[in-house]
KEMI-386228 format. One record per residue (C-alpha): residue in one letter; y negated, z negated, x. Coordinates in steps of 0.02 Angstrom, whole numbers, plus 32768, in hexadecimal, padded with zeros to 4 digits. Example, Ala and Ser with C-alpha at 12.3 -4.5 7.8 and 13.67 -1.06 7.14 Angstrom:
<recs>
<rec><resn>A</resn><v>80E1</v><w>7E7A</w><u>8267</u></rec>
<rec><resn>S</resn><v>8035</v><w>7E9B</w><u>82AC</u></rec>
</recs>
This chain:
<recs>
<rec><resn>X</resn><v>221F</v><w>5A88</w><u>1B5E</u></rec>
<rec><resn>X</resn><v>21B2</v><w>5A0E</w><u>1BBC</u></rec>
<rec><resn>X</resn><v>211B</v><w>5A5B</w><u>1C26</u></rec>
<rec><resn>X</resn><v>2161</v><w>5A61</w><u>1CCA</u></rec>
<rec><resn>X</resn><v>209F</v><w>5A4D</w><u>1D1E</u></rec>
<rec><resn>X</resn><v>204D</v><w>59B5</w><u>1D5C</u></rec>
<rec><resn>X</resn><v>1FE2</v><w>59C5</w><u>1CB9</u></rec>
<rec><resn>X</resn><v>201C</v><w>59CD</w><u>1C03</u></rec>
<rec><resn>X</resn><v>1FFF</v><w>5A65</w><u>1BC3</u></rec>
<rec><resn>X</resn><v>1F6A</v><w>5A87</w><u>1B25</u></rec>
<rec><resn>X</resn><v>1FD1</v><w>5A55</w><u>1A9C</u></rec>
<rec><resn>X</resn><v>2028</v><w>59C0</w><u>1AE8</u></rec>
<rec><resn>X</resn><v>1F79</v><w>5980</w><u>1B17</u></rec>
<rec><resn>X</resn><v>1F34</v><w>599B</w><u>1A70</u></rec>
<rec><resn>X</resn><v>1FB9</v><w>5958</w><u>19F6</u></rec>
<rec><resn>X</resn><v>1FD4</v><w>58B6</w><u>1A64</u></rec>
<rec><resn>X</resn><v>1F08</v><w>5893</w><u>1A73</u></rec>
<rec><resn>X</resn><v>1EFE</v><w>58B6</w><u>19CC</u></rec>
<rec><resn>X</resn><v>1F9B</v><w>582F</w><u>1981</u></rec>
<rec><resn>X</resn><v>1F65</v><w>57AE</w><u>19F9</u></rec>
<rec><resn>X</resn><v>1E98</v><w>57B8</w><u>19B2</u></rec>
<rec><resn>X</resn><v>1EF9</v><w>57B8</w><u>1903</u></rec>
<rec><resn>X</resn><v>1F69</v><w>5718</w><u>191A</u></rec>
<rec><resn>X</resn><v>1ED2</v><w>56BA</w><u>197F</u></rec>
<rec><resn>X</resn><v>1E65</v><w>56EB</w><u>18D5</u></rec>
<rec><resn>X</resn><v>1EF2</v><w>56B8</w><u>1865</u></rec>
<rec><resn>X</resn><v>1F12</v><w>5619</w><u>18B8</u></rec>
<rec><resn>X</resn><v>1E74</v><w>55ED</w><u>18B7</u></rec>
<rec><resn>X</resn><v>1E58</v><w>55FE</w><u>1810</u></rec>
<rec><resn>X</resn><v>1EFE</v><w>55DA</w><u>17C0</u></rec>
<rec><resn>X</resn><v>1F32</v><w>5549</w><u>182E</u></rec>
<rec><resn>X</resn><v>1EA0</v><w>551C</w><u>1892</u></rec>
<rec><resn>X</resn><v>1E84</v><w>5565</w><u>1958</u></rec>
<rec><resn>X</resn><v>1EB5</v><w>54D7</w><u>19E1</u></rec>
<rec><resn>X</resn><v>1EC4</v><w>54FE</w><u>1AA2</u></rec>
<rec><resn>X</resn><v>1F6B</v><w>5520</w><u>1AAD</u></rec>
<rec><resn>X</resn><v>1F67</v><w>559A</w><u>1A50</u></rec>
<rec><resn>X</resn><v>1EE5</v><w>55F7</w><u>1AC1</u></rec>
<rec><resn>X</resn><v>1F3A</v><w>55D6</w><u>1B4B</u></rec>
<rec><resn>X</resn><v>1FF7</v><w>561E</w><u>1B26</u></rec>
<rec><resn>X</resn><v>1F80</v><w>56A9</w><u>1ACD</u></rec>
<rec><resn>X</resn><v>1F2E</v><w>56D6</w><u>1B7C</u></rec>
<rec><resn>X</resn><v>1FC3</v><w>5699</w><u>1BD9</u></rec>
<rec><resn>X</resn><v>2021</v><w>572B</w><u>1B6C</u></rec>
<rec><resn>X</resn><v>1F9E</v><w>57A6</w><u>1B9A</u></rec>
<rec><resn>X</resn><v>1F92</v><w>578C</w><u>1C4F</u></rec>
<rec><resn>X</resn><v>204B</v><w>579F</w><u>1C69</u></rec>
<rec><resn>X</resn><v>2045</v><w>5837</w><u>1BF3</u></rec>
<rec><resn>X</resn><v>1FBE</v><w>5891</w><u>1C64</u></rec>
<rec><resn>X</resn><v>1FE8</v><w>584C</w><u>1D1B</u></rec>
<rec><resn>X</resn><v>2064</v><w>58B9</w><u>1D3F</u></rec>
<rec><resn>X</resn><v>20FE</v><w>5924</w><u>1CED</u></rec>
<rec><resn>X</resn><v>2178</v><w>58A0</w><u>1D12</u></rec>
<rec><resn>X</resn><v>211D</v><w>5811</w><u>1CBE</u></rec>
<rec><resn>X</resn><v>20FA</v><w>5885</w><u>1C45</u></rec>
<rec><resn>X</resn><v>21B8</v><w>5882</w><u>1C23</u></rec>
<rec><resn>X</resn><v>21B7</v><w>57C9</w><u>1C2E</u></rec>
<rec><resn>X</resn><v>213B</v><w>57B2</w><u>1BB0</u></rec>
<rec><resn>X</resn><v>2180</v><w>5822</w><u>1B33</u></rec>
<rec><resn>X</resn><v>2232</v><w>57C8</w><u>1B57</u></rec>
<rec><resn>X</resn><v>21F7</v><w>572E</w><u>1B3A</u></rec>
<rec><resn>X</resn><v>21B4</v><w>5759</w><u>1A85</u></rec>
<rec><resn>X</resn><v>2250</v><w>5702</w><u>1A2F</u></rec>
<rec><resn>X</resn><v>2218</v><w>5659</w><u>1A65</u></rec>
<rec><resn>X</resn><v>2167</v><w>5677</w><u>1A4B</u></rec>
<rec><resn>X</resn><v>2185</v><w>56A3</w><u>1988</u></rec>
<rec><resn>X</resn><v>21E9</v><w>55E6</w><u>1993</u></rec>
<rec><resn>X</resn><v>213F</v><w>55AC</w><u>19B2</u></rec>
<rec><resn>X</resn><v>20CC</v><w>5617</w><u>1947</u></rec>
<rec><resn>X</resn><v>214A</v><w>55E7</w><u>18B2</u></rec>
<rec><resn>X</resn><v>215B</v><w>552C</w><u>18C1</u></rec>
<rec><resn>X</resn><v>20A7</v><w>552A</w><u>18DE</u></rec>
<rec><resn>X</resn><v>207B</v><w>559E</w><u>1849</u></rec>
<rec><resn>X</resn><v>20D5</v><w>551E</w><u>17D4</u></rec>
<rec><resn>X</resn><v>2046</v><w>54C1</w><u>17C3</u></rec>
<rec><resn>X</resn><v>1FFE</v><w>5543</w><u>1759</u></rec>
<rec><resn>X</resn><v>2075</v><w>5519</w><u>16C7</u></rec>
<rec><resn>X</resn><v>20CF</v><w>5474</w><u>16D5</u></rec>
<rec><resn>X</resn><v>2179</v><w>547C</w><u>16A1</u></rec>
<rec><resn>X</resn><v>215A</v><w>53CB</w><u>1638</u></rec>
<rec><resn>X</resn><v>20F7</v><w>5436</w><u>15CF</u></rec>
<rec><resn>X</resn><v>218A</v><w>54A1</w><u>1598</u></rec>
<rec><resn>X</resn><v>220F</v><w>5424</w><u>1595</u></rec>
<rec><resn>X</resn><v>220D</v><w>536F</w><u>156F</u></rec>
<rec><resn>X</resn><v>222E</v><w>52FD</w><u>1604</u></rec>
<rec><resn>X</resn><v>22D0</v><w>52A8</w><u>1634</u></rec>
<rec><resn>X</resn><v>229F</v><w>51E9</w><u>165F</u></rec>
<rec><resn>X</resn><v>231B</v><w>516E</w><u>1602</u></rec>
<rec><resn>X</resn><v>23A0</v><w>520A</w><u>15E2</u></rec>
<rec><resn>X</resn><v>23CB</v><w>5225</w><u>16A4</u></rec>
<rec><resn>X</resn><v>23BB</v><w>5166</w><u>16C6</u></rec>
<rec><resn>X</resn><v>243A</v><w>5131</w><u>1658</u></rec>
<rec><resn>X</resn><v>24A4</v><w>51B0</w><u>1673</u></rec>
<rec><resn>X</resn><v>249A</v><w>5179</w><u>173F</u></rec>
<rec><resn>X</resn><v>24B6</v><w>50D2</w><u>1712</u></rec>
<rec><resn>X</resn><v>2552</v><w>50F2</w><u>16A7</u></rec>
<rec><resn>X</resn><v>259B</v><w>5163</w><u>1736</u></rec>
<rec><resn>X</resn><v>2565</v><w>5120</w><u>17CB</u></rec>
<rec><resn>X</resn><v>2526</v><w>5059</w><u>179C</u></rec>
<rec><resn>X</resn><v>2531</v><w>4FCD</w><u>1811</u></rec>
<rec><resn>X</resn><v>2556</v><w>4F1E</w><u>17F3</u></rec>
<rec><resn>X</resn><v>24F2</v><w>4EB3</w><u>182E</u></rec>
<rec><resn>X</resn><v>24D0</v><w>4DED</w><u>17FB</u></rec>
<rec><resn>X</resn><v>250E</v><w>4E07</w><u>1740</u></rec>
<rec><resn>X</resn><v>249F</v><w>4EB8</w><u>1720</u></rec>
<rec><resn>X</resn><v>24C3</v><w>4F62</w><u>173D</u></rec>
<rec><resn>X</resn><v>245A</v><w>4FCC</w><u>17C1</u></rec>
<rec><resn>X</resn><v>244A</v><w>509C</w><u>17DD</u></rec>
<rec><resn>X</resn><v>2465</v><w>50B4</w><u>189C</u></rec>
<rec><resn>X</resn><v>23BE</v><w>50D3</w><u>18B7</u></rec>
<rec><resn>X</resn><v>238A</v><w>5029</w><u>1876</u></rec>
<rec><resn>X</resn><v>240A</v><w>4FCC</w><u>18E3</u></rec>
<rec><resn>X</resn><v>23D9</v><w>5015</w><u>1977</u></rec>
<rec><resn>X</resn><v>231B</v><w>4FF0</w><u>194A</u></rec>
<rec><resn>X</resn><v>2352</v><w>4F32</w><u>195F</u></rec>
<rec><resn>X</resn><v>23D8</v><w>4F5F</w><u>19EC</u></rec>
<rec><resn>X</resn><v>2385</v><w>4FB3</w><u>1A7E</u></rec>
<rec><resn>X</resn><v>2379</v><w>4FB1</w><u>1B36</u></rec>
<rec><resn>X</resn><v>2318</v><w>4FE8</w><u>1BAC</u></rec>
<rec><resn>X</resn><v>238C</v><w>506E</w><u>1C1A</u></rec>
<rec><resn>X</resn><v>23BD</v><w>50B9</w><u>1B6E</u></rec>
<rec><resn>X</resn><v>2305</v><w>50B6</w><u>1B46</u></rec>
<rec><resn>X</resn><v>22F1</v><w>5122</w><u>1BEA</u></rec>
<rec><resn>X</resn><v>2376</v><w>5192</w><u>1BEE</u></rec>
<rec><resn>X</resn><v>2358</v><w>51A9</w><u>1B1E</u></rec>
<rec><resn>X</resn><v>22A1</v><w>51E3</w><u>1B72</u></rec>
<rec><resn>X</resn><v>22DB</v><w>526C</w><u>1BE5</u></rec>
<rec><resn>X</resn><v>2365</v><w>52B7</w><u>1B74</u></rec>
<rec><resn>X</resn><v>22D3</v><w>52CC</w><u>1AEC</u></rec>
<rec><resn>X</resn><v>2271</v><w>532E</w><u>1B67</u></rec>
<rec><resn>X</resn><v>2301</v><w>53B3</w><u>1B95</u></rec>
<rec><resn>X</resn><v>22F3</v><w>53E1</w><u>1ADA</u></rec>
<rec><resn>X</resn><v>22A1</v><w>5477</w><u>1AE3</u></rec>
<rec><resn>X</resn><v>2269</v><w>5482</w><u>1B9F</u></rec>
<rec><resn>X</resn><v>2319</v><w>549C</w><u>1BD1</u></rec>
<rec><resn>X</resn><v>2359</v><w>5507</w><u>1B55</u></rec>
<rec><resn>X</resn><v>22BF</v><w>558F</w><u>1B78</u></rec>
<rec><resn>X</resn><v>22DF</v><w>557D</w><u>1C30</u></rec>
<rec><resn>X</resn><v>23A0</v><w>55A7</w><u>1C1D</u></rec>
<rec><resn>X</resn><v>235D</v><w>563F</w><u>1BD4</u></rec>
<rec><resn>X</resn><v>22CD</v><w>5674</w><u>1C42</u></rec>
<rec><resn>X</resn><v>234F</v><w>565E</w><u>1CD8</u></rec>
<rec><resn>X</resn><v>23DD</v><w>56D1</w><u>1C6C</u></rec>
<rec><resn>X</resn><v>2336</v><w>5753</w><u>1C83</u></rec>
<rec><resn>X</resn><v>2327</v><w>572C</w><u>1D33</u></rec>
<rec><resn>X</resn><v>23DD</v><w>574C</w><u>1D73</u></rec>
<rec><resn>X</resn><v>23C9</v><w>57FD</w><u>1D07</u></rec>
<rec><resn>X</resn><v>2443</v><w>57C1</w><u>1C7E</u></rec>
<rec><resn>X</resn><v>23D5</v><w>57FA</w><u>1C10</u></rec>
<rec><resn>X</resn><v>243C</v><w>583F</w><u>1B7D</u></rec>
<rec><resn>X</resn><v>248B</v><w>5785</w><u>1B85</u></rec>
<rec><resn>X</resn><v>23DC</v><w>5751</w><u>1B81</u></rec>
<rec><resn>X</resn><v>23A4</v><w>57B2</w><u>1AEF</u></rec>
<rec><resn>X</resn><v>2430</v><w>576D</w><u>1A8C</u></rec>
<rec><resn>X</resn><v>2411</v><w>56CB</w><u>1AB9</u></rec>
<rec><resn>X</resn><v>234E</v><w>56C3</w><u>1A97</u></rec>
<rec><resn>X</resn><v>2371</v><w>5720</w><u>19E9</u></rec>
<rec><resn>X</resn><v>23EB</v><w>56A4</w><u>19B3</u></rec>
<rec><resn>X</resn><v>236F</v><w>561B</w><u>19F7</u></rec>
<rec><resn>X</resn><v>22E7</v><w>5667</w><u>1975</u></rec>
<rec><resn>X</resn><v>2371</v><w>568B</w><u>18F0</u></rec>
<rec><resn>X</resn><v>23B6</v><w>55C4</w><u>18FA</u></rec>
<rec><resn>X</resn><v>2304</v><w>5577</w><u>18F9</u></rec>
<rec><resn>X</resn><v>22D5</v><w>55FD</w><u>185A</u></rec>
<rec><resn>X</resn><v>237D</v><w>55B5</w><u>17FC</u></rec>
<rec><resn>X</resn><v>2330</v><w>5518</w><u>1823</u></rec>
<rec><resn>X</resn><v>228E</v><w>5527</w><u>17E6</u></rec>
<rec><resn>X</resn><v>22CF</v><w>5571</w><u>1753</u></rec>
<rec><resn>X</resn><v>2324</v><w>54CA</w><u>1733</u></rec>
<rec><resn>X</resn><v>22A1</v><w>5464</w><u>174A</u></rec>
<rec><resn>X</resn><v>223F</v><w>54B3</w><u>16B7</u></rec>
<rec><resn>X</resn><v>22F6</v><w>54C0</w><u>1645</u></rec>
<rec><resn>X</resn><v>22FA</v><w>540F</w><u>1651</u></rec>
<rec><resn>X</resn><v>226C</v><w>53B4</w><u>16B7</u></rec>
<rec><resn>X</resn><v>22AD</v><w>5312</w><u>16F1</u></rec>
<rec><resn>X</resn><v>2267</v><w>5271</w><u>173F</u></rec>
<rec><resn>X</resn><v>229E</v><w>5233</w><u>17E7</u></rec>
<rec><resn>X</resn><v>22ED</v><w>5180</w><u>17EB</u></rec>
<rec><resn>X</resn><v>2233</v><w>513F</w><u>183C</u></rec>
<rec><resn>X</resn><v>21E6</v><w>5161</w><u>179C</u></rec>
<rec><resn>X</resn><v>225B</v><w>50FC</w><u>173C</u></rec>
<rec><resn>X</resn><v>224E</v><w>506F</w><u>17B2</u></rec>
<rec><resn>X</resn><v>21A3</v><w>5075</w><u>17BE</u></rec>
<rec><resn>X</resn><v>2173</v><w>50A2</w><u>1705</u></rec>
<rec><resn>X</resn><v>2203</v><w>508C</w><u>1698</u></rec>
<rec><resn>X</resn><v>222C</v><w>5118</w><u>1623</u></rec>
<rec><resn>X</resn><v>216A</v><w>5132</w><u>15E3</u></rec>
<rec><resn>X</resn><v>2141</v><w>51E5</w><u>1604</u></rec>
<rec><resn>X</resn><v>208D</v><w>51E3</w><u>1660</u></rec>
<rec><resn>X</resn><v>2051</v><w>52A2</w><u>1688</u></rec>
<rec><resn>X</resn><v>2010</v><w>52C1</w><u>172C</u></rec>
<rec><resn>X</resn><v>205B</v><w>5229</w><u>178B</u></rec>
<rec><resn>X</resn><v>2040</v><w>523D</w><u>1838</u></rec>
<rec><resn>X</resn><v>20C8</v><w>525D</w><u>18B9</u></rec>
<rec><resn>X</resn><v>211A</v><w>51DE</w><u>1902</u></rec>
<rec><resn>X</resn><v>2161</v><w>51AD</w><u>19B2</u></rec>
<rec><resn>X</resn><v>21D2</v><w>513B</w><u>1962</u></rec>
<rec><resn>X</resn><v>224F</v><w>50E6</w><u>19E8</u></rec>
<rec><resn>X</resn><v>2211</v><w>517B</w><u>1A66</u></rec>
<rec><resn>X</resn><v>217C</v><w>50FC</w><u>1A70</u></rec>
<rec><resn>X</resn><v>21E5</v><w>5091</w><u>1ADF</u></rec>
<rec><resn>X</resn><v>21F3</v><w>5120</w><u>1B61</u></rec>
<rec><resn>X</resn><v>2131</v><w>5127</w><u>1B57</u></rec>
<rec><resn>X</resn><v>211E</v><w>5074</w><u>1B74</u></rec>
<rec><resn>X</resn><v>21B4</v><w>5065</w><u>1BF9</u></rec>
<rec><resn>X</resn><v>214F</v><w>50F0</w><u>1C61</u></rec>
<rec><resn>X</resn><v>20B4</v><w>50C5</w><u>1C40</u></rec>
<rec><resn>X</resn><v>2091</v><w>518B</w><u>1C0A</u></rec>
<rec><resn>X</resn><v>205C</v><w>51C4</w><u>1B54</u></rec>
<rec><resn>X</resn><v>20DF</v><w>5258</w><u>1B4E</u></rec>
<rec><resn>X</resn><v>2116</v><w>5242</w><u>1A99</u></rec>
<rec><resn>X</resn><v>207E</v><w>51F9</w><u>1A61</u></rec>
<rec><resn>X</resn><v>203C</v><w>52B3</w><u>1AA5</u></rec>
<rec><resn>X</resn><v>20D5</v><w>5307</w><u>1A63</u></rec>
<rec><resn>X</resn><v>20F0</v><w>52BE</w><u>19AB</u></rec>
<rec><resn>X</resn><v>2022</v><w>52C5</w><u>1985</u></rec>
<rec><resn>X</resn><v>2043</v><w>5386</w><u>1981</u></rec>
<rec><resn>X</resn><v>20D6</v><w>536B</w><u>1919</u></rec>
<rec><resn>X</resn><v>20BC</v><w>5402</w><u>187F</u></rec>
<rec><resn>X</resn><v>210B</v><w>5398</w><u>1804</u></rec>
<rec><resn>X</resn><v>216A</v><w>52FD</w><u>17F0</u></rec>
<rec><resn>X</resn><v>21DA</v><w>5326</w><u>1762</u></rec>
<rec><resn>X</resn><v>2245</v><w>5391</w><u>17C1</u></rec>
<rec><resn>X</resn><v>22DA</v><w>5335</w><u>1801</u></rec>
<rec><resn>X</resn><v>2356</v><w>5392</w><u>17A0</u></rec>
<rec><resn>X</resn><v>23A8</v><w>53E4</w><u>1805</u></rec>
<rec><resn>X</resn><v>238A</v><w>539D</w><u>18B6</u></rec>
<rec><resn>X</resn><v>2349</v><w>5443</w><u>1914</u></rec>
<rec><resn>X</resn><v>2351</v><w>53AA</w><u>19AA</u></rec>
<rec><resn>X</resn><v>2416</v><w>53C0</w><u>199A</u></rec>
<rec><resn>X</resn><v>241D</v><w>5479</w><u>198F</u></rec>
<rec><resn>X</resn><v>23BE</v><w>54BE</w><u>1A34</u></rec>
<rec><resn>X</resn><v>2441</v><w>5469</w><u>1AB4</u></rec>
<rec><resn>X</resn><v>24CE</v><w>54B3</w><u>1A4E</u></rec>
<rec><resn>X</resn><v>2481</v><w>5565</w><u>1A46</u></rec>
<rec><resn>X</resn><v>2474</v><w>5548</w><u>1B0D</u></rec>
<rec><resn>X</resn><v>251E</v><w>54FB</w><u>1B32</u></rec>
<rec><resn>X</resn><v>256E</v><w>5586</w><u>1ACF</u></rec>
<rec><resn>X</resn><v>251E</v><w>5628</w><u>1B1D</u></rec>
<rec><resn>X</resn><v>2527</v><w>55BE</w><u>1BD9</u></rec>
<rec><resn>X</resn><v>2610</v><w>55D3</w><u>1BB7</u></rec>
<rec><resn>X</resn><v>25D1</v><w>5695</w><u>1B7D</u></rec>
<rec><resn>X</resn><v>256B</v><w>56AE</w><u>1C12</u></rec>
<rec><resn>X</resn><v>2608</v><w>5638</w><u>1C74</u></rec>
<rec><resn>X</resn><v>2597</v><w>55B7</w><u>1CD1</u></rec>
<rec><resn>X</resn><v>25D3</v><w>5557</w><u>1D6F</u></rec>
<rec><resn>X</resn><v>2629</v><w>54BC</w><u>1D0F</u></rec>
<rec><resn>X</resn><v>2594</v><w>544D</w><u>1D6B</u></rec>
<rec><resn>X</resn><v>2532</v><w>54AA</w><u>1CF6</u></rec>
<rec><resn>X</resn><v>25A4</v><w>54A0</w><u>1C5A</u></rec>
<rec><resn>X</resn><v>25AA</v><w>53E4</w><u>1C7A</u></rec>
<rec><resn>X</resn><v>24E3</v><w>53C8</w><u>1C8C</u></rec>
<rec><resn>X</resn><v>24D0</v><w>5432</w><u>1BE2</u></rec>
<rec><resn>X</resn><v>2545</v><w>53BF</w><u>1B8C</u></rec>
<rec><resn>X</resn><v>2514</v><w>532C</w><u>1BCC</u></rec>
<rec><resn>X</resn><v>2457</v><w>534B</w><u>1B86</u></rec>
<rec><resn>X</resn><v>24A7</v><w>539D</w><u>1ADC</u></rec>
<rec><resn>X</resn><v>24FB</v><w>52EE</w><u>1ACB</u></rec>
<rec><resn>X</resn><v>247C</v><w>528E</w><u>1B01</u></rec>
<rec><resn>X</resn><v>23FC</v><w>52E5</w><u>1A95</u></rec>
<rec><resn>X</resn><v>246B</v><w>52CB</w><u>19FA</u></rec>
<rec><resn>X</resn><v>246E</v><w>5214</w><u>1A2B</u></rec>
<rec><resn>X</resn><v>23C1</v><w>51F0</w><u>1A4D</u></rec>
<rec><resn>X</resn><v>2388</v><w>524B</w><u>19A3</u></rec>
<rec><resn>X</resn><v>23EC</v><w>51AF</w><u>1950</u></rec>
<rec><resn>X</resn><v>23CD</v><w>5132</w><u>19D1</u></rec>
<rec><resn>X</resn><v>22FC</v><w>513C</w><u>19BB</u></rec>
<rec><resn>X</resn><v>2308</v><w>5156</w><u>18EB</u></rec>
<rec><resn>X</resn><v>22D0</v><w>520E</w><u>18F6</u></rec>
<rec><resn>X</resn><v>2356</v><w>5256</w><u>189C</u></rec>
<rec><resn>X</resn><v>23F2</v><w>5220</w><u>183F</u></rec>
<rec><resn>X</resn><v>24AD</v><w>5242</w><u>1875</u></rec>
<rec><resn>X</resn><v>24A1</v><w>52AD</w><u>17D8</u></rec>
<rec><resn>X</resn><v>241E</v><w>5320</w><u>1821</u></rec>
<rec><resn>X</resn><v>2457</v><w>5336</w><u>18B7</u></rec>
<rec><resn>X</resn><v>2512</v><w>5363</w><u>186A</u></rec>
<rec><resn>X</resn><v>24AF</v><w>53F3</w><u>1801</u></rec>
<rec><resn>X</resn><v>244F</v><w>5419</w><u>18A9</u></rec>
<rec><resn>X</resn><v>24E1</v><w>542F</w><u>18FA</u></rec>
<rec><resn>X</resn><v>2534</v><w>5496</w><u>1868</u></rec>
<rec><resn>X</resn><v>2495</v><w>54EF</w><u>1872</u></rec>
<rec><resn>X</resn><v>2495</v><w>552A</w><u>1923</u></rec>
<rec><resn>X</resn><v>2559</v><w>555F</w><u>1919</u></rec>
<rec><resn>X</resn><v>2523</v><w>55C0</w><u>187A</u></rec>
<rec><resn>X</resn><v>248C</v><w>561D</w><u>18BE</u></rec>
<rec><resn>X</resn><v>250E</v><w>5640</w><u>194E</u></rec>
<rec><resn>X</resn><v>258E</v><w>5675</w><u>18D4</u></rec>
<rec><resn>X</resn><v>2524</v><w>56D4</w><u>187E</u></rec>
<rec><resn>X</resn><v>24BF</v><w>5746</w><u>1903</u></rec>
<rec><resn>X</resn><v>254A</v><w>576D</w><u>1961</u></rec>
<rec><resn>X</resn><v>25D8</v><w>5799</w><u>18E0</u></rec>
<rec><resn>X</resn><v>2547</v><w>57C9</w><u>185D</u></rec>
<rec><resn>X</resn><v>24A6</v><w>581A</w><u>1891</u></rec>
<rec><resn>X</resn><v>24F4</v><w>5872</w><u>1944</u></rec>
<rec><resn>X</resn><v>256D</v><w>58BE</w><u>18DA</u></rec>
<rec><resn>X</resn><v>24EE</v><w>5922</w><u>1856</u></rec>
<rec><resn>X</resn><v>24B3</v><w>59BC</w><u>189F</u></rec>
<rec><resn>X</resn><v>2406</v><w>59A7</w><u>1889</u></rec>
<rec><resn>X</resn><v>23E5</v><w>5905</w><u>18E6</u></rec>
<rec><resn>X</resn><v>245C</v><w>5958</w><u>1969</u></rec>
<rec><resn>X</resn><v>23DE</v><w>59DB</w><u>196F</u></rec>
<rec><resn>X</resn><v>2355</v><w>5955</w><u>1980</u></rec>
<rec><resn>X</resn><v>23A3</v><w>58EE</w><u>1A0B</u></rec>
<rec><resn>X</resn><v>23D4</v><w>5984</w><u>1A79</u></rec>
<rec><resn>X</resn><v>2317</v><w>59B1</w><u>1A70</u></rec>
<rec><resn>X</resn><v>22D7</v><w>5917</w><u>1AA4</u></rec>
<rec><resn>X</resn><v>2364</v><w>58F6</w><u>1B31</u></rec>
<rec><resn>X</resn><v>2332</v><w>59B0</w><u>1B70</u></rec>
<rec><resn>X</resn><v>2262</v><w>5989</w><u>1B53</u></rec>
<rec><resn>X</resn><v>2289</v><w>58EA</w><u>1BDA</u></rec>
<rec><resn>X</resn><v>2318</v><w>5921</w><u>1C3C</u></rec>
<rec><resn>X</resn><v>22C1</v><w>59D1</w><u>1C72</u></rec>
</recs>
């Protein structure tokens, strides 16, 4: 049961103090200390001891927080060095599926759209990139805040268990993003740099370095397979008909699931083949959690603990 006083009790206060001074010493060592990750560190802690309800919040919000601590902590072992990388594989493949004619040779999407852009589609290709993540973790922190918080628990879990699924893929069979081949053919060159690819154009339409910012944190760029870009929107579209959202709501959610499924293609970040398997991948995880894990008495046991640590 969660301490019902304004402070945490001994124990709570000892066994958080003491995991957060272990991951800031492990990052730092393993994967190498940057601000951010002092700041959600301290940001963590200052919810955690301001008062019993941000305490809850804190501890609620510890799903999305191992999202971050795990694609982070990939660094440490790079999935190209346990699998060999997809370049020319996944290209062809695109191009065989997918190609585009265009004056006598055959194009993946992604290249025909490098020569065929415009500007609105450059914007709105922008903004649907940013609701990514952001608007996935705010459909959950506002599932806490109208008390839905069993709905909520679900939700962030499968969140975690989709991207973990993910990740897993990316080191089963690491994969280059259509940008690479464009830019480097089917050479594999270790420790290539992120890239903002046709996001660029957003930059340069605005006048802002958002991707630039963004993609220069990018863990590693042999992960494309499967899109994880593709998968959030679904994981949020399908728990907002659980939770039954006003249609306005429904309509938004599908508009940026689309959108972001688009603009993965339209700006040579992914291939319509990784964001089919990211899809798959979300409806999986889904699948999975809800007709799999909540179903085996001991995860039953763990959930109803953690809803009751929160919810008291």
């Amino acid at each position: 049961m969660i301490n019902n006083t304004t402070f945490p009790s001994k124990k709570e206060t000892v066994t958080v103090l003491g995991i957060t001074a272990i991951f800031i010493v492990l990052t730092a060592v393993c994967v190498g200390l940057r601000p951010e990750h002092v700041f959600m560190s301290g940001l963590f802690l200052i919810l955690f001891f301001a008062s019993r309800a941000t305490r809850k919040l804190a501890v609620a919000l510890l799903p999305f927080i191992l999202f971050g601590i795990s694609y982070d902590w990939m660094r440490v072992y790079p999935n190209y060095q346990v699998n060999p990388i997809d370049v020319e594989g996944l290209y062809n493949l695109e191009k065989s599926w997918f190609g585009i004619r265009e004056n006598g040779a055959v194009l993946i999407p992604s290249e025909y759209f490098a020569l065929h852009h415009w500007q609105t589609a450059d914007f709105l290709a922008g903004l649907f990139y940013l609701c990514w993540v952001p608007v996935p973790i705010a459909f959950g922190i506002w599932l806490y805040l109208v008390k839905d918080r069993r709905l909520y628990l679900r939700y962030s879990m499968v969140f975690l268990f989709v991207n973990l699924i993910g990740f897993a893929g990316y080191y089963i069979h690491p994969a280059a993003p259509p940008w690479y081949a464009i830019n480097y053919g089917f050479d594999v060159v270790l420790n290539t740099p992120g890239n903002t690819a046709g996001l660029a154009r957003f930059d340069e339409l605005t006048g802002l370095s958002i991707f630039q910012s963004i993609y220069g944190q990018n863990a590693n760029v042999f992960a494309a397979v499967p899109s994880l870009h593709a998968a959030y929107m679904v994981v949020a579209l399908v728990y907002a008909l659980i939770k039954k959202c006003r249609t306005w709501v429904i309509i938004l959610f599908a508009t940026i699931m689309l959108g972001i499924w688009w603009t993965a293609v339209y700006t040579s970040h992914h291939y319509i083949i990784d964001v089919s398997l990211g899809i798959l991948c979300a409806l999986v995880g889904i699948l999975i959690f809800e007709k799999g894990l909540m179903k085996t008495g001991w995860f039953r046991r763990f959930f109803d603990n953690y809803y009751h640590y929160i919810e008291a």
